[in-house]
PDB file with one MODEL, atoms N, CA, C and O in Angstrom:
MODEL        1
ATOM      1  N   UNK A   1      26.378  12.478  -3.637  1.00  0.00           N
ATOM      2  CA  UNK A   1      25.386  13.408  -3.160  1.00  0.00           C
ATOM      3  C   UNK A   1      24.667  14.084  -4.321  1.00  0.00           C
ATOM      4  O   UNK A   1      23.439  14.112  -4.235  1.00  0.00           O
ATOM      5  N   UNK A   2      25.252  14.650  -5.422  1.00  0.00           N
ATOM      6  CA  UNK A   2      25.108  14.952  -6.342  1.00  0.00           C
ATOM      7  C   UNK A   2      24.077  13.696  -7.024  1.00  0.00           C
ATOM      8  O   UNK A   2      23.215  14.141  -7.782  1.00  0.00           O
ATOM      9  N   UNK A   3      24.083  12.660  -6.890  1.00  0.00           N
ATOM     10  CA  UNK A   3      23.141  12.193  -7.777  1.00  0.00           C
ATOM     11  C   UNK A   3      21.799  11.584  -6.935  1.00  0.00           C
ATOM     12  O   UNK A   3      20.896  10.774  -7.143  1.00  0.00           O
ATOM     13  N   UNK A   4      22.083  12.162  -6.244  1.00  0.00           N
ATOM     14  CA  UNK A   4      20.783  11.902  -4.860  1.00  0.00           C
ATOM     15  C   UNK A   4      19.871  13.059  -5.189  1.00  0.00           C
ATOM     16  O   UNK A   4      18.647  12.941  -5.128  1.00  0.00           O
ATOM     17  N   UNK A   5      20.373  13.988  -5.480  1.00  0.00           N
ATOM     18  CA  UNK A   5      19.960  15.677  -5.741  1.00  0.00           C
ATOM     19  C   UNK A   5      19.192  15.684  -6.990  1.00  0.00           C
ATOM     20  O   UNK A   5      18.087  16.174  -7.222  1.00  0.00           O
ATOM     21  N   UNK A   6      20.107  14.957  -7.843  1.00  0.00           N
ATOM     22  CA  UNK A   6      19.686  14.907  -9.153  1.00  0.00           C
ATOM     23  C   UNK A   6      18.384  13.844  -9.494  1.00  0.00           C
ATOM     24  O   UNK A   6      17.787  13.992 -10.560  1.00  0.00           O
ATOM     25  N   UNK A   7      18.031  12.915  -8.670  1.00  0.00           N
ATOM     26  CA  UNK A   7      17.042  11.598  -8.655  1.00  0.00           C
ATOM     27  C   UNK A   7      16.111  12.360  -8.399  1.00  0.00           C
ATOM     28  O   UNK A   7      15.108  12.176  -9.088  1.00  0.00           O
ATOM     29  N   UNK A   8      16.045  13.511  -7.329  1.00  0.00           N
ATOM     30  CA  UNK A   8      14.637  14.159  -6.610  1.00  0.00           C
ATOM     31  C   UNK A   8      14.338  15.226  -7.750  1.00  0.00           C
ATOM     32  O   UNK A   8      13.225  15.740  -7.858  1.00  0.00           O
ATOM     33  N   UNK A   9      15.239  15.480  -8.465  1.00  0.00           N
ATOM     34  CA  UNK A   9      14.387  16.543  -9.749  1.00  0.00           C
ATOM     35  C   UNK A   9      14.079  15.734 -10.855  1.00  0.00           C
ATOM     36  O   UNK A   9      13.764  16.356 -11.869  1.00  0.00           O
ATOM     37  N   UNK A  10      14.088  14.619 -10.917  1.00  0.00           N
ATOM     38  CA  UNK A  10      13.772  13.640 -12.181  1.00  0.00           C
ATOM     39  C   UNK A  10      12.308  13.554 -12.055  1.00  0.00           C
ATOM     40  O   UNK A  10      11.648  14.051 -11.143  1.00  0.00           O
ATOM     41  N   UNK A  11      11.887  12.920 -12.994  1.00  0.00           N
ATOM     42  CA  UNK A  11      10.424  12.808 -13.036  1.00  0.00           C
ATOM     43  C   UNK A  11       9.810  11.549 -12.279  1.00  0.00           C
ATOM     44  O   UNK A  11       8.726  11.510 -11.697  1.00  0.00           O
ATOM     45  N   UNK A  12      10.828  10.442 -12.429  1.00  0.00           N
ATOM     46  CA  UNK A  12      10.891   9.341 -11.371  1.00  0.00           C
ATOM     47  C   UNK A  12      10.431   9.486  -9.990  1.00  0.00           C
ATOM     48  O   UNK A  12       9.566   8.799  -9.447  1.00  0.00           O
ATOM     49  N   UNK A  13      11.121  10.485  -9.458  1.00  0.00           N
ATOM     50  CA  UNK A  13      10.913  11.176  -7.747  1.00  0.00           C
ATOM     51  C   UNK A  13       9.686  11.599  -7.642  1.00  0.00           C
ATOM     52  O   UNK A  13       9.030  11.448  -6.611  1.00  0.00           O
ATOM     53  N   UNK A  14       9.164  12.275  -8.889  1.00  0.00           N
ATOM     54  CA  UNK A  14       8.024  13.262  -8.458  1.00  0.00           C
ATOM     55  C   UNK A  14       6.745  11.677  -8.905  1.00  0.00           C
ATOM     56  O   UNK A  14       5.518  11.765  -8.876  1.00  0.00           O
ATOM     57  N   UNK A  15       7.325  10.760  -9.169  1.00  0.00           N
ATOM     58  CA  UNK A  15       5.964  10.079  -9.339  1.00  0.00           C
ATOM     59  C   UNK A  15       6.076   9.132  -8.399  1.00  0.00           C
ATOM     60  O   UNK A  15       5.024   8.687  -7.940  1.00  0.00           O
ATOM     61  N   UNK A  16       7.393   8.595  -7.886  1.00  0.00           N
ATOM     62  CA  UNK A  16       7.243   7.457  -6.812  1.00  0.00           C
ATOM     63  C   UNK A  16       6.835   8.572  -5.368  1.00  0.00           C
ATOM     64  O   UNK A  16       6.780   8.053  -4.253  1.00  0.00           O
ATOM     65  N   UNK A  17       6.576  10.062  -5.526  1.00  0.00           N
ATOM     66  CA  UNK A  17       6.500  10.360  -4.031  1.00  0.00           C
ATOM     67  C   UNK A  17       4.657  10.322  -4.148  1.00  0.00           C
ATOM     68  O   UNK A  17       3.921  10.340  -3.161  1.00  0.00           O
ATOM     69  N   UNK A  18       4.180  10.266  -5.610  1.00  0.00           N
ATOM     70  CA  UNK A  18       3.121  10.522  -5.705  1.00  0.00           C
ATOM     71  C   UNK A  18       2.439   9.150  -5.628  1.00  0.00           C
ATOM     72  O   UNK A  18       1.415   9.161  -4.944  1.00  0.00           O
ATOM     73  N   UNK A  19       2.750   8.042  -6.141  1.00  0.00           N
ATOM     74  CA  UNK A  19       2.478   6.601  -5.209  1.00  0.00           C
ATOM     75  C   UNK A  19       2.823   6.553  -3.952  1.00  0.00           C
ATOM     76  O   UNK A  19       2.037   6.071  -3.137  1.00  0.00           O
ATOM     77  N   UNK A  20       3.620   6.868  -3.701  1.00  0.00           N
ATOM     78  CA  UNK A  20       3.770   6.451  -1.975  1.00  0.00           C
ATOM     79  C   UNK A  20       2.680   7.003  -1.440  1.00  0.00           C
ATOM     80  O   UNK A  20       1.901   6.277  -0.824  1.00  0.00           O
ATOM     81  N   UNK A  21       2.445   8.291  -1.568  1.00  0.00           N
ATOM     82  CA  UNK A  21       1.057   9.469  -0.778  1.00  0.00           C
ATOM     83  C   UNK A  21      -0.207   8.592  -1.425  1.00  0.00           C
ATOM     84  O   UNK A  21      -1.019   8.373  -0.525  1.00  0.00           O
ATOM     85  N   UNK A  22      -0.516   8.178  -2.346  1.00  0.00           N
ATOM     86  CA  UNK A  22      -1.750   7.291  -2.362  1.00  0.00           C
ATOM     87  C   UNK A  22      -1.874   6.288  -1.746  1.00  0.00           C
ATOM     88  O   UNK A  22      -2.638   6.121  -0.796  1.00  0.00           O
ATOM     89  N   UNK A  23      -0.967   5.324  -2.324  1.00  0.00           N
ATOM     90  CA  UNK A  23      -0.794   4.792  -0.588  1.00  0.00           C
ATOM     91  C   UNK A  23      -0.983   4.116   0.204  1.00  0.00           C
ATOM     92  O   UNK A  23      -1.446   3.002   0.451  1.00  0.00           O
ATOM     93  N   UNK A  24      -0.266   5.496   0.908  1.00  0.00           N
ATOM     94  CA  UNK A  24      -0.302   5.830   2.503  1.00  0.00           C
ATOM     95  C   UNK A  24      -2.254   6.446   2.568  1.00  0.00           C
ATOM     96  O   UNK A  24      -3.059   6.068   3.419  1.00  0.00           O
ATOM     97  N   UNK A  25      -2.470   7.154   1.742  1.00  0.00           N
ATOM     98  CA  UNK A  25      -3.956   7.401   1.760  1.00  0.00           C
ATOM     99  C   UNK A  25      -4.683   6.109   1.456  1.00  0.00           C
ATOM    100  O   UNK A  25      -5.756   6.083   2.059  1.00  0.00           O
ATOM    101  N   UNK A  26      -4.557   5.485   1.035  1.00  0.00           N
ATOM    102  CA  UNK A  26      -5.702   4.088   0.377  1.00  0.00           C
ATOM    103  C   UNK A  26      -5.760   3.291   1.743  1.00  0.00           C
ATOM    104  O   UNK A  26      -6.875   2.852   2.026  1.00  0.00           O
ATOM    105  N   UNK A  27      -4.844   3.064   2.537  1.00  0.00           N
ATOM    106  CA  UNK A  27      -4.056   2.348   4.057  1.00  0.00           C
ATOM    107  C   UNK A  27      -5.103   2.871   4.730  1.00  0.00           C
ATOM    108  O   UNK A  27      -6.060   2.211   5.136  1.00  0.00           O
ATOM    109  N   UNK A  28      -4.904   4.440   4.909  1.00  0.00           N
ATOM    110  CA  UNK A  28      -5.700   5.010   5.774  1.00  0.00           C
ATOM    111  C   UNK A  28      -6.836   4.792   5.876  1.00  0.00           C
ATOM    112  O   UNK A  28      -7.272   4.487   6.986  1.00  0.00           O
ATOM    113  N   UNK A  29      -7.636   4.867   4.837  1.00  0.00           N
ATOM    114  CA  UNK A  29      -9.177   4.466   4.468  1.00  0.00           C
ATOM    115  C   UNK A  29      -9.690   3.249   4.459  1.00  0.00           C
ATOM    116  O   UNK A  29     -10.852   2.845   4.479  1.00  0.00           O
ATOM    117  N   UNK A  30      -8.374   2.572   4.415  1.00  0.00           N
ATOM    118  CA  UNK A  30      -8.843   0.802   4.256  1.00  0.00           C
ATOM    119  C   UNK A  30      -8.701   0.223   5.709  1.00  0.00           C
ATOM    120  O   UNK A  30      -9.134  -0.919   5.865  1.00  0.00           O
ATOM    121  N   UNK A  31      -8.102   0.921   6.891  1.00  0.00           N
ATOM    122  CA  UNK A  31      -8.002   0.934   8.064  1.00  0.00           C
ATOM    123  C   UNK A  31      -9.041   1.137   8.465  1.00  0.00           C
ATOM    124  O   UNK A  31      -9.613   0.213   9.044  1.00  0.00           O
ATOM    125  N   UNK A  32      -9.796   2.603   8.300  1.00  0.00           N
ATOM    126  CA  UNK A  32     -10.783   3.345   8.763  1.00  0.00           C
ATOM    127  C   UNK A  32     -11.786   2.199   8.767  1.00  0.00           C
ATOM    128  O   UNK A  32     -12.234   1.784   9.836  1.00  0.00           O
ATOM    129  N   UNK A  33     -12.294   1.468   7.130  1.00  0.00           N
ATOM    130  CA  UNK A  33     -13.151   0.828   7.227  1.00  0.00           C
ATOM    131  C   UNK A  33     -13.467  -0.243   8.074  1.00  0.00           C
ATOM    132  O   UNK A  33     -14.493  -0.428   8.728  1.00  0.00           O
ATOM    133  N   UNK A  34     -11.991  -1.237   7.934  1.00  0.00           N
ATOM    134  CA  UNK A  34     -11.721  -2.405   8.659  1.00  0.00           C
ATOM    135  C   UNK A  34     -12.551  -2.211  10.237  1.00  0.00           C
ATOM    136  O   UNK A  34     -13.164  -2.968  10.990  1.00  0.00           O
ATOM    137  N   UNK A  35     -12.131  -0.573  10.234  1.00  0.00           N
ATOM    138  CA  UNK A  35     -12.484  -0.307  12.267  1.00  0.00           C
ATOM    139  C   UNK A  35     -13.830  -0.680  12.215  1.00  0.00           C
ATOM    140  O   UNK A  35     -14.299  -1.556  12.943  1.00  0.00           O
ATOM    141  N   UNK A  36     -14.597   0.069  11.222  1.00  0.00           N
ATOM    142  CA  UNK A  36     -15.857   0.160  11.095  1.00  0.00           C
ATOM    143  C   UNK A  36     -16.882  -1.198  11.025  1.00  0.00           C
ATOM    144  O   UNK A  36     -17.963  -1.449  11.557  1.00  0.00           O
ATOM    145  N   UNK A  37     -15.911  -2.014  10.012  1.00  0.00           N
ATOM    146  CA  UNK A  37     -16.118  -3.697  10.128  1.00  0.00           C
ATOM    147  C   UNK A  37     -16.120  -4.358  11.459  1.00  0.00           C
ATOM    148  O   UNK A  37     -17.122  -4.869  11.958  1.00  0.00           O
ATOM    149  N   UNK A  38     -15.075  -4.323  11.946  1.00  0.00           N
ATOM    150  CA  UNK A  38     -14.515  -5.031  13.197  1.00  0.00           C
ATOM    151  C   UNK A  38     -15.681  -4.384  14.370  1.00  0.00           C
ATOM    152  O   UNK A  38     -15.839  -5.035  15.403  1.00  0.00           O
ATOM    153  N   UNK A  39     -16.418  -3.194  14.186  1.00  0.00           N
ATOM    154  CA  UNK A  39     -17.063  -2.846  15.529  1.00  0.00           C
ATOM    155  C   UNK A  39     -18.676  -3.711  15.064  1.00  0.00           C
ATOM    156  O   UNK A  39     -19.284  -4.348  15.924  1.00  0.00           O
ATOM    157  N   UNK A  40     -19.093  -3.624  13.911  1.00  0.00           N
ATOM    158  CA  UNK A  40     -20.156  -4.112  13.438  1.00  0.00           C
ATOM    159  C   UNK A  40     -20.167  -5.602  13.901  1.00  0.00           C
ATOM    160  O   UNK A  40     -21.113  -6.364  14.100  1.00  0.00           O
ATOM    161  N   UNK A  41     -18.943  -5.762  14.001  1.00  0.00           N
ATOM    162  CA  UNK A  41     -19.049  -7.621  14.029  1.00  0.00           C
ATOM    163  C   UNK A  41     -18.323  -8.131  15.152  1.00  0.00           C
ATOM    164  O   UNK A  41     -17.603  -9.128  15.110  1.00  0.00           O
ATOM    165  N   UNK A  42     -18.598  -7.198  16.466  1.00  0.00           N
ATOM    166  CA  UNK A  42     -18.077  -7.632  17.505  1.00  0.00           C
ATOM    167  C   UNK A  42     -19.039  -8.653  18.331  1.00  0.00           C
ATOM    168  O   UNK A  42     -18.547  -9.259  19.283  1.00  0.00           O
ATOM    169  N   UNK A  43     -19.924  -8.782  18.105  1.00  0.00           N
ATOM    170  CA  UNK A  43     -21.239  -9.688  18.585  1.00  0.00           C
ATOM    171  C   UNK A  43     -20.939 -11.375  18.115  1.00  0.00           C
ATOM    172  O   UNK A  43     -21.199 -12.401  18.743  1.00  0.00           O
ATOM    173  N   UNK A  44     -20.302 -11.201  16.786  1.00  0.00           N
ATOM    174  CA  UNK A  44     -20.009 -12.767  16.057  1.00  0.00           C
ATOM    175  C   UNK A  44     -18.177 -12.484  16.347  1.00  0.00           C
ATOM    176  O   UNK A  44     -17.340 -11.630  16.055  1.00  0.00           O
ATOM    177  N   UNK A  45     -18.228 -13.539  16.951  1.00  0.00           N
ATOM    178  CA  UNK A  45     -16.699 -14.090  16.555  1.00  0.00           C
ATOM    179  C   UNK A  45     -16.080 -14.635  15.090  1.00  0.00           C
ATOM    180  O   UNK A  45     -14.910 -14.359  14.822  1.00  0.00           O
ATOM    181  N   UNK A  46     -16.857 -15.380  14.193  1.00  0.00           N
ATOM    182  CA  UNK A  46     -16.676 -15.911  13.611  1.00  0.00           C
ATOM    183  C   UNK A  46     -16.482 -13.867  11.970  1.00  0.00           C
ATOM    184  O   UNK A  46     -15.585 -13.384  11.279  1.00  0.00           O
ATOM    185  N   UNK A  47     -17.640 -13.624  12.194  1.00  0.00           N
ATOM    186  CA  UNK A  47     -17.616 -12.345  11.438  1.00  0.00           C
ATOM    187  C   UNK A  47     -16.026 -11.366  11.816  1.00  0.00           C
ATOM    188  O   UNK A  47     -15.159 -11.136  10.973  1.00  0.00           O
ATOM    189  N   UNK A  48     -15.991 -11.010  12.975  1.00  0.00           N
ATOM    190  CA  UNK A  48     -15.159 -10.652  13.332  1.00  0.00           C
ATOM    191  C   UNK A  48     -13.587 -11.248  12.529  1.00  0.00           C
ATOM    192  O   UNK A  48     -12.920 -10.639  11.692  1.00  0.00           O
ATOM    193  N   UNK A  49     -13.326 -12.591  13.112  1.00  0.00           N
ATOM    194  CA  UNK A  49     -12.462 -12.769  12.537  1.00  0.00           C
ATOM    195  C   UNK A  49     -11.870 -12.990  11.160  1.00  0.00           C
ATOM    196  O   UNK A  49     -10.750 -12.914  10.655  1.00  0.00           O
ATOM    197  N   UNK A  50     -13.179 -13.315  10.741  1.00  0.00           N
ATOM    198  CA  UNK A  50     -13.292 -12.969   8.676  1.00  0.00           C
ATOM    199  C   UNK A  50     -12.866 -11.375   8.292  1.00  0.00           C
ATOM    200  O   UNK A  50     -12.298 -11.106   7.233  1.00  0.00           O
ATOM    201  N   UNK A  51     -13.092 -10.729   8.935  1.00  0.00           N
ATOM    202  CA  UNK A  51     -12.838  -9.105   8.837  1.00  0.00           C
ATOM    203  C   UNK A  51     -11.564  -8.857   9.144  1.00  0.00           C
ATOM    204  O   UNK A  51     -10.843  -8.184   8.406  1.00  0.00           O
ATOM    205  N   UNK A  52     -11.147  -9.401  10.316  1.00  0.00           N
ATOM    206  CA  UNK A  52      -9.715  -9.181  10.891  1.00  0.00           C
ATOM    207  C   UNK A  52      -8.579  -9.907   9.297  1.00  0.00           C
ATOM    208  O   UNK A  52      -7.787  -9.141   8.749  1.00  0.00           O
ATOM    209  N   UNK A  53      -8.708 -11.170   8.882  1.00  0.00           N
ATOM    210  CA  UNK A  53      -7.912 -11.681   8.179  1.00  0.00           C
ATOM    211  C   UNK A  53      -8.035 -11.237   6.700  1.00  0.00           C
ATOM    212  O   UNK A  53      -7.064 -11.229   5.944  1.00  0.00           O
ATOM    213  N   UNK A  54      -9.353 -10.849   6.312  1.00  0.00           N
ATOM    214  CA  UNK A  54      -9.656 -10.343   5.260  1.00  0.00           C
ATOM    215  C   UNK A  54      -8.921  -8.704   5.431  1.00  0.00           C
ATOM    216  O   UNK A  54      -7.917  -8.356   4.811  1.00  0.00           O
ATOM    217  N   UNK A  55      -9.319  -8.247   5.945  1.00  0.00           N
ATOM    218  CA  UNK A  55      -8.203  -6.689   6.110  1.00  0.00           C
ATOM    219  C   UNK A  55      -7.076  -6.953   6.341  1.00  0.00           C
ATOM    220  O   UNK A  55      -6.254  -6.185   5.843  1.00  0.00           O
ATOM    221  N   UNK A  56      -6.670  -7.846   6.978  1.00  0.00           N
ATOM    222  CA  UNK A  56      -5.023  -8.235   6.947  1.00  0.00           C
ATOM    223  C   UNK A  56      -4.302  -8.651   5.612  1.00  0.00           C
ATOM    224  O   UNK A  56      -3.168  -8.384   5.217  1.00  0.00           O
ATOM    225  N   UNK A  57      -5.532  -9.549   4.915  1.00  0.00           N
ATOM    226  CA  UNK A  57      -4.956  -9.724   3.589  1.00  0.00           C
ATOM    227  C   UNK A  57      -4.671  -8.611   2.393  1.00  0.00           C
ATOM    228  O   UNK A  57      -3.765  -8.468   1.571  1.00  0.00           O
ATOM    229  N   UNK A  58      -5.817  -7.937   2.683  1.00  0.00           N
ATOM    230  CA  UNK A  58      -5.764  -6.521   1.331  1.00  0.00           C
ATOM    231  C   UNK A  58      -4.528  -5.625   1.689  1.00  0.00           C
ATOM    232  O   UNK A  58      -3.752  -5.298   0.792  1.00  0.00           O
ATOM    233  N   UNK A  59      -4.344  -5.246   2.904  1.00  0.00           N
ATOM    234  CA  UNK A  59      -3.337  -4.836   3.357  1.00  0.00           C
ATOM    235  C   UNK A  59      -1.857  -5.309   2.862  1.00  0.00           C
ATOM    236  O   UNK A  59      -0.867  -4.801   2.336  1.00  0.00           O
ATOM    237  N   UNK A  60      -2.191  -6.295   3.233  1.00  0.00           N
ATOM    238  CA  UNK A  60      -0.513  -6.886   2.541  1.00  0.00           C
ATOM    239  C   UNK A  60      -0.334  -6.911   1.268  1.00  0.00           C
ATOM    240  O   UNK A  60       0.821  -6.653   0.928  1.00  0.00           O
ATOM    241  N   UNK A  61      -1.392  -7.226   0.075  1.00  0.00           N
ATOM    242  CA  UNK A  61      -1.093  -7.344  -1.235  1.00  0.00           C
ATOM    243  C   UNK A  61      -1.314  -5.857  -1.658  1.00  0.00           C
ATOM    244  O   UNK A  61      -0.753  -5.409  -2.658  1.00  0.00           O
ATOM    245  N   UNK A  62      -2.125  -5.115  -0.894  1.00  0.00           N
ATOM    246  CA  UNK A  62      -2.169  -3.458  -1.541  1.00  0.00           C
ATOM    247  C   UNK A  62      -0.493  -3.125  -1.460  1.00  0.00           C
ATOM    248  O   UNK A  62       0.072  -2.628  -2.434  1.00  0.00           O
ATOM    249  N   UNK A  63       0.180  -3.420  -0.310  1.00  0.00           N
ATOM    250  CA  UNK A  63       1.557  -2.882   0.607  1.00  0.00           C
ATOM    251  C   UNK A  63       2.135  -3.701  -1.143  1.00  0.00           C
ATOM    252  O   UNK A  63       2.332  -3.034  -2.159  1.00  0.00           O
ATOM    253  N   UNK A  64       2.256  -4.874  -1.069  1.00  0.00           N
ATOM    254  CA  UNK A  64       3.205  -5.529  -2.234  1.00  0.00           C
ATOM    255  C   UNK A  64       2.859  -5.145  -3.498  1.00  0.00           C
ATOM    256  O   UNK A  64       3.705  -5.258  -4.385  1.00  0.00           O
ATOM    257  N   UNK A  65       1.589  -4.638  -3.790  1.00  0.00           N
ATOM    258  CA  UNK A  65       1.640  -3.605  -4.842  1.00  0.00           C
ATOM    259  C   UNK A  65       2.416  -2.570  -5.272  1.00  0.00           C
ATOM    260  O   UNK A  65       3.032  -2.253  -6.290  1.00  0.00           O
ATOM    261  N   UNK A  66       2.137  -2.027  -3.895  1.00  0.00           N
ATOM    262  CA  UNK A  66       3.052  -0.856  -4.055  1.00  0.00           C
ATOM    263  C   UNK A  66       4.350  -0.075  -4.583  1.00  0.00           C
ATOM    264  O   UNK A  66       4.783   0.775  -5.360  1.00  0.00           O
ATOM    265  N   UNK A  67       4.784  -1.448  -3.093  1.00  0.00           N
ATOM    266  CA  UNK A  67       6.424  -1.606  -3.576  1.00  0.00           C
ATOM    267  C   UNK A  67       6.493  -2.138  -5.184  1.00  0.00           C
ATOM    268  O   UNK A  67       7.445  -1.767  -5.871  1.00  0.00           O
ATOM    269  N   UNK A  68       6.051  -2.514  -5.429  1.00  0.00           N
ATOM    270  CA  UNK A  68       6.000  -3.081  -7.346  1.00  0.00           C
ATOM    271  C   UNK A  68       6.438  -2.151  -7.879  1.00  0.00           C
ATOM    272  O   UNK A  68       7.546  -1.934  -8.369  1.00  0.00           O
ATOM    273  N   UNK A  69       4.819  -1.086  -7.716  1.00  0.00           N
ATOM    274  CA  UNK A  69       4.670  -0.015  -8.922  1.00  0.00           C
ATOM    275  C   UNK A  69       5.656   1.354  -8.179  1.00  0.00           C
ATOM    276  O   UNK A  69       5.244   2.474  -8.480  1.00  0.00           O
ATOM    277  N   UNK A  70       6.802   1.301  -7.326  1.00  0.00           N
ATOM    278  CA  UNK A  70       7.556   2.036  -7.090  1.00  0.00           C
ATOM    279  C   UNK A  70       8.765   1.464  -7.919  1.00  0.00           C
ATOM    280  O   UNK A  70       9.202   2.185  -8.815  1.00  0.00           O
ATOM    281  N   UNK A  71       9.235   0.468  -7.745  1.00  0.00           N
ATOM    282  CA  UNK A  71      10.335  -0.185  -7.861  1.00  0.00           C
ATOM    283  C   UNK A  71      10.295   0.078  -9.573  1.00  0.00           C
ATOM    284  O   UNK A  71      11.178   0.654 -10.210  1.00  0.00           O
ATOM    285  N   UNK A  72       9.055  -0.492 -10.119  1.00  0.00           N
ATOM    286  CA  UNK A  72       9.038   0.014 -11.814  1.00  0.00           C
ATOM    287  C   UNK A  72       8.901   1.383 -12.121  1.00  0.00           C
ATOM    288  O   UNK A  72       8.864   1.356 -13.351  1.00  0.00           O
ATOM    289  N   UNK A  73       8.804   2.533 -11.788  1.00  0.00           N
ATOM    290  CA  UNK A  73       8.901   3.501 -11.707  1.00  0.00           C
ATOM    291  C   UNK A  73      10.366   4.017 -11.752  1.00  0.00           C
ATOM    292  O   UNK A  73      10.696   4.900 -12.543  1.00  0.00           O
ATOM    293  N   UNK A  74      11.253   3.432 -10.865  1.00  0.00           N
ATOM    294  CA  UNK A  74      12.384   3.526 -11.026  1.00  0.00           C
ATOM    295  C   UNK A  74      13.391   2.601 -11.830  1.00  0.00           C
ATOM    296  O   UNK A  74      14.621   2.630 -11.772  1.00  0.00           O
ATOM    297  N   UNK A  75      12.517   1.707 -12.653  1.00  0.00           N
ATOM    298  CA  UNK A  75      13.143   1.601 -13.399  1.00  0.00           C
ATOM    299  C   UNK A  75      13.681  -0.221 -12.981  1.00  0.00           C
ATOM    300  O   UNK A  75      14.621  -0.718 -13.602  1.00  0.00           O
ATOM    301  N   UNK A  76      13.197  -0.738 -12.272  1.00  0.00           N
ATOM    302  CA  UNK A  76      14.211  -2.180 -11.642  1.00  0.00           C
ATOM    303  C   UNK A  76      12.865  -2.860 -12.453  1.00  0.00           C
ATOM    304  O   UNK A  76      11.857  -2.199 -12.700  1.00  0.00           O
ATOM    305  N   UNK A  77      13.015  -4.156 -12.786  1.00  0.00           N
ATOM    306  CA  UNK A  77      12.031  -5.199 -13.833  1.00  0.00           C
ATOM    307  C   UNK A  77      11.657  -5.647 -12.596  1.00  0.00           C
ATOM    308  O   UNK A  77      12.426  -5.968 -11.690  1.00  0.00           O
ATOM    309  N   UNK A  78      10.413  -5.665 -12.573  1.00  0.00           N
ATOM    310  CA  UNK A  78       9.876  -6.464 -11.469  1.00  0.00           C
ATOM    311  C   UNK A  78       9.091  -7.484 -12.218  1.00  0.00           C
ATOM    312  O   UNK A  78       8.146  -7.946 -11.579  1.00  0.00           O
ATOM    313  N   UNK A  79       9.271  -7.970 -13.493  1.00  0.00           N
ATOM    314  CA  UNK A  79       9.026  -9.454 -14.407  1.00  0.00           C
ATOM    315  C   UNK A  79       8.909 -10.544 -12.956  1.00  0.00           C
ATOM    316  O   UNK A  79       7.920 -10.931 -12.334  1.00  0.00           O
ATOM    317  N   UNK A  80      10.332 -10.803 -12.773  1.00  0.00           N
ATOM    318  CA  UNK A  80      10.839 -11.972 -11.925  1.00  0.00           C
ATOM    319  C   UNK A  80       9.716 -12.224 -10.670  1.00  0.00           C
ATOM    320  O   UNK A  80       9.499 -13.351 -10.224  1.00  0.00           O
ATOM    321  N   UNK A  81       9.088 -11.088 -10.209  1.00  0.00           N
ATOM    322  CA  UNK A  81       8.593 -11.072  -9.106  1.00  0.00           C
ATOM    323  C   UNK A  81       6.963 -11.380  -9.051  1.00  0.00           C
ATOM    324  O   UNK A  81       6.325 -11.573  -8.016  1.00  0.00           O
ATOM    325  N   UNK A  82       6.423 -11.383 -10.434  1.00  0.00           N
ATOM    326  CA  UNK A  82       4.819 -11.529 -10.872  1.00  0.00           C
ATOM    327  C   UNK A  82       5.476 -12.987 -11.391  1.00  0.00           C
ATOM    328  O   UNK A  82       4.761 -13.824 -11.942  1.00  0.00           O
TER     329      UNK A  82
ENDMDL
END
C-alpha cells in the first residue's frame, strides 16, 4: 500500500495523469469532428464510410500511442513494441 502511495507523489504519476487527460481530451475532439464528418457525408455512402474507417483508424493508433507514452513514462522499454 505504501508503495502505491508513494508512485502517486512521484513525478511519474503527476505526468502519466497528465497524458491520460490529453488524451481523453484529443478523443473528445477527434469524436466531435468525426460527428461533424459523418453528418456532412450522409448523402454519399461511399464518403461516409471513408470517414467512419478513417476515424476508426486515428482512434486506434492515437489510443496505442498513448498507452506507449504512459508505459515509458513509467519506465517499461517499449523498444520491443515500435
Amino acid at each position: 500500500m505504501n508503495e502505491i502511495i508513494e508512485w502517486f507523489k512521484s513525478p511519474a504519476a503527476i505526468a502519466t495523469i497528465i497524458a491520460v487527460i490529453i488524451a481523453v481530451v484529443v478523443l473528445i475532439v477527434s469524436n466531435k469532428i468525426s460527428k461533424k464528418l459523418k453528418k456532412r457525408a450522409r448523402g454519399n455512402k461511399y464518403k461516409a464510410t471513408a470517414v467512419h474507417i478513417s476515424s476508426s483508424i486515428i482512434t486506434f493508433l492515437f489510443i496505442v500511442v498513448a498507452i506507449a507514452v504512459v508505459l515509458q513514462i513509467n519506465g517499461i522499454n517499449i523498444t520491443t513494441l515500435i
